[in-house]
C-alpha positions in Angstrom: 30.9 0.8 -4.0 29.7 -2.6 -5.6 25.6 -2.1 -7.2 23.7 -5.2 -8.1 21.9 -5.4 -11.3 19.6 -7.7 -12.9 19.3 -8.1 -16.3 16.1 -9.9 -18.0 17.1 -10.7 -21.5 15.8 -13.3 -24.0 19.1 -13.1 -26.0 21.7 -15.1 -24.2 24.6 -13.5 -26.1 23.6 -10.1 -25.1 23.2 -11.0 -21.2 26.4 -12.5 -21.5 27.7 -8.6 -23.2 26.3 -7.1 -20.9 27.6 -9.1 -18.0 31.0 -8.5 -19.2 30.4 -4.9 -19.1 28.9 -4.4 -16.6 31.3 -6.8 -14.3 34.2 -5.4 -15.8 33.3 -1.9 -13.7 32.7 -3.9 -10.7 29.4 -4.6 -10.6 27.4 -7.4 -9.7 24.8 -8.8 -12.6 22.2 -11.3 -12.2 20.7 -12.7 -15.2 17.2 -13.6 -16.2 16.1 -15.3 -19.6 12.5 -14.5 -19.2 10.2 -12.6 -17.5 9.3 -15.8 -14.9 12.8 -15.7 -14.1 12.8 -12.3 -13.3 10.3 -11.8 -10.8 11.6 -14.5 -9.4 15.1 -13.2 -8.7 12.8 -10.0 -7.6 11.3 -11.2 -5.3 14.3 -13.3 -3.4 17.4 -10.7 -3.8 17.9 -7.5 -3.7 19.3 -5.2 -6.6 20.2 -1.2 -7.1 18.6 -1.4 -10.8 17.1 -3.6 -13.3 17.2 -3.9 -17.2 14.2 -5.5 -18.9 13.6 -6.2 -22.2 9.9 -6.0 -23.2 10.1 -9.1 -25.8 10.6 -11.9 -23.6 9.2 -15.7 -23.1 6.1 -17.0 -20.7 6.0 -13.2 -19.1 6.8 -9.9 -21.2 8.7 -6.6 -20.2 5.8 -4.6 -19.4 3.8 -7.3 -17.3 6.9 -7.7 -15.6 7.4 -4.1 -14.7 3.7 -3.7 -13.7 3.6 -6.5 -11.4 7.2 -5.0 -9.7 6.1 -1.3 -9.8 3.2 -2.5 -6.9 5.6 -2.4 -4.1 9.2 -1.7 -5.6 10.4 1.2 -6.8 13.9 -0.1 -8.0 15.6 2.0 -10.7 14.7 -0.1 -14.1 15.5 0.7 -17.9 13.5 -0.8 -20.5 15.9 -2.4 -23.2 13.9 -3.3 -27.0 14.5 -3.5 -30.4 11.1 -1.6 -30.8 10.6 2.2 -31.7 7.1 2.7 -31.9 6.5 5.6 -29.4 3.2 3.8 -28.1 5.7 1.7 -26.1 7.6 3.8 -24.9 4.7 5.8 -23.4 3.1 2.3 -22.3 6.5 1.5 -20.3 6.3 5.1 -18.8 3.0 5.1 -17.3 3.6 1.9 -16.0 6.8 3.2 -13.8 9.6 2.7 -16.4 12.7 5.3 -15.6 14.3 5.3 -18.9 14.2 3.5 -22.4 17.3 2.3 -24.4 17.0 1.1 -27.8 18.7 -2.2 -29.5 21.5 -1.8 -31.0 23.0 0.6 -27.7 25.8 2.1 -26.9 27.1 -0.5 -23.3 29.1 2.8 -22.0 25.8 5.0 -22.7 23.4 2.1 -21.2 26.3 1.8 -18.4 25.7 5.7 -17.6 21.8 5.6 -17.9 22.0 2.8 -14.8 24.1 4.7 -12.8 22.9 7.9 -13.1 19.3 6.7 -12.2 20.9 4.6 -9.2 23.3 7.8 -7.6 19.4 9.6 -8.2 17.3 6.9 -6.2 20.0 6.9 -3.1 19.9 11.0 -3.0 16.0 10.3 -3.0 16.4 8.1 0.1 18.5 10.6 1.4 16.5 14.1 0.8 13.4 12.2 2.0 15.1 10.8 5.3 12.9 7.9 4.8 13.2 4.5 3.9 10.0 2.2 2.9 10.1 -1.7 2.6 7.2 -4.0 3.3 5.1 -1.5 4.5 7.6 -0.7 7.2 9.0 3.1 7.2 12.1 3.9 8.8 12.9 7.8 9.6 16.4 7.8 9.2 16.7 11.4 10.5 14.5 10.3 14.3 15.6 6.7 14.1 12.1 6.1 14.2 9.7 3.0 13.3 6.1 3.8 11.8 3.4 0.8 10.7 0.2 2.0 9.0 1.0 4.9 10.5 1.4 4.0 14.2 5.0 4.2 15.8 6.6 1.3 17.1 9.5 1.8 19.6 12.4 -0.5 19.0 15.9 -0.8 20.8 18.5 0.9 19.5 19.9 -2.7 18.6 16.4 -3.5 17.1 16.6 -0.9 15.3 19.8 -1.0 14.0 19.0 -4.6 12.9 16.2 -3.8 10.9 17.6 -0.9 9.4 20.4 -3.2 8.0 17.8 -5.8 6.7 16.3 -2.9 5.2 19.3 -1.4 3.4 20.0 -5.5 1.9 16.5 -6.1 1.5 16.2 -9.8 -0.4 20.0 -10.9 0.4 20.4 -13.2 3.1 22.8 -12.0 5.6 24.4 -14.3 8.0 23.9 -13.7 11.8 28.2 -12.7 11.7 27.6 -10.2 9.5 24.4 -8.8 11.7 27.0 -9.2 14.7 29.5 -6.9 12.9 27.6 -4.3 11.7 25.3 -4.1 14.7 27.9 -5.0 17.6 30.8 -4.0 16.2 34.2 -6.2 15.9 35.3 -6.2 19.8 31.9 -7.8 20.6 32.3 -10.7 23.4 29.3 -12.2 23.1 28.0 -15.2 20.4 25.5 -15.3 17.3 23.0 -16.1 19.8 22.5 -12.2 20.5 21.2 -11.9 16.7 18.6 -14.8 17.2 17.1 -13.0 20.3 17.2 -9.5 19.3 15.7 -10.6 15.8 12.7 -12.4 18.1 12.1 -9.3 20.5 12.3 -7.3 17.0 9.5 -9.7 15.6 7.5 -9.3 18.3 7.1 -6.3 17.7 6.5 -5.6 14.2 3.4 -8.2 14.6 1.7 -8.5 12.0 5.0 -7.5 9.6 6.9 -9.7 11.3 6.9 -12.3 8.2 9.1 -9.7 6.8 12.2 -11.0 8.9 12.9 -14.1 7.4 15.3 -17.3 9.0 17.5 -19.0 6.1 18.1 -21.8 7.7 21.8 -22.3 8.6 22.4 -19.3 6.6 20.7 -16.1 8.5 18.7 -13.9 7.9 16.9 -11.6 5.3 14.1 -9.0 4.9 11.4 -9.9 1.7 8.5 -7.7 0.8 6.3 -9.9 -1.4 6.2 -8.9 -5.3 2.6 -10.2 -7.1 
């Protein structure tokens, strides 16, 4: 399986390392040179874990991480250059999952980040559960919950927003939705997508802003990072 990482890294030649790396054990990188940049790609794609360095331009490591840690619980290693144990206990309590210090080891930092994704998907597992944009999906009931209150989908609606779910922040395109919701030997057109994804809005009401059109792209689900 292919995981997406961000990196958010000042240092341009070590993003570029890193990349290499990281690409190089087939895995997709996004890169960030600040912390700006980074909540940014946070809050329009979707990735399995995120290295941040806490020294960074217009918005540092640790604001970053507070700001994502509101409503995303995304595997993340701090990368820095410093030691002082202050910080390290500063990026805990604000959600960190693990610290690596500069100069690292790229097949040690390349462990860390797997290790803590393979733990986050048996989390989603064990619990049975998966959370998004104040949605929660009971993987075990096929069931849909809102503040607490059940909402009762199709099993097409419900298969659609569970795959929106899985890719939360990437835009997938209404063929893909087809495939994976329809299967290959479906007759019918994209339309199906557009009207199922309406009836699905519908009923997620006041959530429904979480389903959003790309134009003549698709679709994708987005929970909103501060």
């Amino acid at each position: 399986m292919s995981y997406r990482i961000l990196i958010a890294e000042d240092d341009e030649r070590l993003r570029e390392i890193v990349t290499d790396y990281f690409s190089s054990k087939n895995t997709e990188v996004c890169q960030a040179a600040d912390g700006e940049e980074a909540l940014e790609a946070l809050r329009e794609e979707r990735f399995d874990a995120v290295l941040l360095d806490i020294m960074m331009p217009r918005l540092n490591g640790l604001a970053v991480l507070q700001a994502v840690r509101k409503n995303n619980d995304v595997p993340l290693i701090i990368l820095t250059a410093l030691s002082d144990e202050e910080d390290k206990l500063k990026g805990y309590e604000l959600g960190a999952d693990d610290y690596v210090t500069k100069p690292f080891s790229l097949s040690v930092l390349y462990a860390k980040t797997m290790a803590l994704i393979r733990r986050n998907e048996r989390k989603v597992l064990s619990s049975g559960q998966l959370i998004a944009g104040g949605i929660t999906l009971d993987l075990l009931e096929k069931s849909v919950r809102i503040s607490g209150r059940e909402i009762r989908l199709t099993p097409k609606e419900y298969a659609l927003l569970l795959y929106l779910m899985q890719n939360k922040g990437q835009v997938l395109s209404r063929e893909a939705l087809l495939v994976h919701c329809w299967g290959y030997d479906y007759d019918g057109d994209e339309r199906s997508v557009d009207t199922h994804i309406k009836r699905l809005r519908e009923k997620l009401q006041d959530k429904a802003s979480c389903i959003q059109t790309v134009i003549k792209s698709g679709y994708r689900f987005k929970e909103d990072i501060p």
